[in-house]
C-alpha positions as CSV (number, residue, x, y, z in Angstrom):
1,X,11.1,19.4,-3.8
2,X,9.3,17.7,-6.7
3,X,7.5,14.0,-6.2
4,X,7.8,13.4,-9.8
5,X,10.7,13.9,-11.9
6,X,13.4,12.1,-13.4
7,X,14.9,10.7,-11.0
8,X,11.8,9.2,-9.9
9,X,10.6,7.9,-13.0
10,X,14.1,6.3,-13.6
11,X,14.1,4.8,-10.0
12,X,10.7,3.2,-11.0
13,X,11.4,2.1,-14.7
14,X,14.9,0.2,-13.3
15,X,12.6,-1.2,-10.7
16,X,9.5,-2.8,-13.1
17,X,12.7,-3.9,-15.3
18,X,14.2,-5.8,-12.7
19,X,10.5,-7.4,-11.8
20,X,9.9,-7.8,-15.1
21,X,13.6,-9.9,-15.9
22,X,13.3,-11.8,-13.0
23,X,10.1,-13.5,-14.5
24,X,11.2,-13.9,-17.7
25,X,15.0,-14.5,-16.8
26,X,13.7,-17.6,-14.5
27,X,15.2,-21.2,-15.6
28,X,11.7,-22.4,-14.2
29,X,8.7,-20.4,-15.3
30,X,6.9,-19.9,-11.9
31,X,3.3,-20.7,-12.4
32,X,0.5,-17.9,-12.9
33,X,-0.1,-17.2,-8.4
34,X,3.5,-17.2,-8.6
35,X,4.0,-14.2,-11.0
36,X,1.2,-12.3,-9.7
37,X,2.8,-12.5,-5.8
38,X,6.1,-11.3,-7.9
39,X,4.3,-8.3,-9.0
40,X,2.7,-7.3,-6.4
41,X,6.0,-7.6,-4.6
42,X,8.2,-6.0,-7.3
43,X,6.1,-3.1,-7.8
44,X,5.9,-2.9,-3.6
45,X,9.3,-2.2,-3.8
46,X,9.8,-0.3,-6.4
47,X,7.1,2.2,-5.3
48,X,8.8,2.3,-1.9
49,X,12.5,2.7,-3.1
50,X,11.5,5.3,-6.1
51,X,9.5,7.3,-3.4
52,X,12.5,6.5,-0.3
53,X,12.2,10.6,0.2
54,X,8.5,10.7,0.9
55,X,7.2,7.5,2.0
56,X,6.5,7.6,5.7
57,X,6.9,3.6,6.3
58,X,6.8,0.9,2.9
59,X,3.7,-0.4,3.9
60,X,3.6,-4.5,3.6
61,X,2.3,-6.2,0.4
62,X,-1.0,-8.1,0.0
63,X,-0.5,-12.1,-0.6
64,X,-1.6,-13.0,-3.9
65,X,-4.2,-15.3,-2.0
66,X,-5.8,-12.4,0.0
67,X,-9.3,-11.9,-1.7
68,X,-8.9,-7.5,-1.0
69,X,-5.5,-7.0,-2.7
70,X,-4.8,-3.4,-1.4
71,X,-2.2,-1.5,0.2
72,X,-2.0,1.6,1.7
73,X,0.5,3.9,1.0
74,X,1.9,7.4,3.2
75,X,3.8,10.0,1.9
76,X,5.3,12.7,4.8
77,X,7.2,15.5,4.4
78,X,8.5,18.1,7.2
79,X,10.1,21.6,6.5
80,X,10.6,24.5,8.5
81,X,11.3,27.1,6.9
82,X,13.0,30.5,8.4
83,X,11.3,34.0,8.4
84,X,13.4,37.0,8.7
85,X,10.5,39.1,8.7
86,X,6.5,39.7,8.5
87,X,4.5,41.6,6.3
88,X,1.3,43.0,5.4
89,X,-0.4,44.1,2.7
90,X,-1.9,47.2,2.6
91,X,-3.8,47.8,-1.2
92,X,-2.2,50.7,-3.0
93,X,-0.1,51.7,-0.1
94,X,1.9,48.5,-0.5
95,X,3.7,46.0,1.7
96,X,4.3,47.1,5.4
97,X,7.3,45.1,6.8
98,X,7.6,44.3,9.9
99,X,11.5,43.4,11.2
100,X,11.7,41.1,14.6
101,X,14.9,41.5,16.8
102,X,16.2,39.4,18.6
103,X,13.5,36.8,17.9
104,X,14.1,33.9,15.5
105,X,10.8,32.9,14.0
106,X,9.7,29.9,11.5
107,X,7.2,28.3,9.5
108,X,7.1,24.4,10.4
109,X,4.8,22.3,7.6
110,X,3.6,18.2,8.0
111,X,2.7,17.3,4.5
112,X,0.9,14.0,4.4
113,X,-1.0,12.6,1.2
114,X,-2.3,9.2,1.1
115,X,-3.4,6.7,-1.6
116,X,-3.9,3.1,-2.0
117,X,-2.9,0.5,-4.7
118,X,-5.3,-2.3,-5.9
119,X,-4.8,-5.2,-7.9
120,X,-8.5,-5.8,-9.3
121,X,-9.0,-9.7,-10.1
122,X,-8.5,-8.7,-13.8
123,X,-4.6,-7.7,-13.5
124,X,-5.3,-4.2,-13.2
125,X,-3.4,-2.1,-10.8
126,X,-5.4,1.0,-9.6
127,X,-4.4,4.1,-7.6
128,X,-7.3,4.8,-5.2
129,X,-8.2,7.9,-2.9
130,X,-10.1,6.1,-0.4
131,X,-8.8,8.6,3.2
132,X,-11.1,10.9,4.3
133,X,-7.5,13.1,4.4
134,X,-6.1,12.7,1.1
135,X,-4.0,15.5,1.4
136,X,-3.8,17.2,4.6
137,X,-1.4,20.1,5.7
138,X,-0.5,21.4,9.1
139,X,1.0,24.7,9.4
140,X,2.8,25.9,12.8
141,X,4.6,29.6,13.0
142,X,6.6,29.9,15.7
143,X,8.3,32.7,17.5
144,X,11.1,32.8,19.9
145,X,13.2,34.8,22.0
């Protein structure tokens, strides 16, 4: 599965479009706290619906008033994957392959990467790596009778 593509970028273009209309669509101009809480919001959302696949849990946006503006996001994924059979390599003899009867064995993965969003006091939004565990993968192969 890919995280970016087209159908992400598209989810996340209609979503800064819609923040972006609201502001300038609205009968009353909302003062400047006012359009800041909108984007912090707007792009909240749009992160979380553009990502809806990944995200473990759309983490809860900062108030405009807060004086740390950051919020952490999780991205999980979970596969297993079946295995109809192991092999080894053996150099210039090749692949040894080894078939399991009866058994049903598979790979099970937890793919978590984590990054958080900033809004800086100068209207930039930053994406910052700031987990010890940025990416982090377990790996479980199981066999059963």
């Amino acid at each position: 599965a890919k995280l970016v593509g087209p159908e992400v970028s598209q989810d996340l273009l209609i979503g800064i479009t819609k923040v972006t209309n609201s502001i300038i669509i609205n009968p009353k101009l909302p003062n400047i706290t006012q359009v800041d809480q909108l984007v912090i919001d707007g792009v909240t959302k749009s992160f979380c619906y553009a990502f809806r696949k990944y995200i473990d849990k759309c983490p809860t946006p900062p108030s405009v008033t807060d004086q740390d503006k950051r919020w952490p996001f999780h991205f999980r994924k979970q596969k297993i994957v079946p295995i109809n059979n192991v092999g080894v390599h053996l150099g210039n003899h090749g692949l040894a392959s080894f078939d399991v009867d009866n058994c049903t064995m598979e790979l099970a993965l937890d793919i978590n990467f984590y990054f958080t969003l900033s809004l800086t006091n100068q209207h930039d939004l930053r994406v910052l790596f700031e987990n010890n565990k940025t990416l982090s993968v377990k790996v479980d192969f199981s066999v059963s009778p």
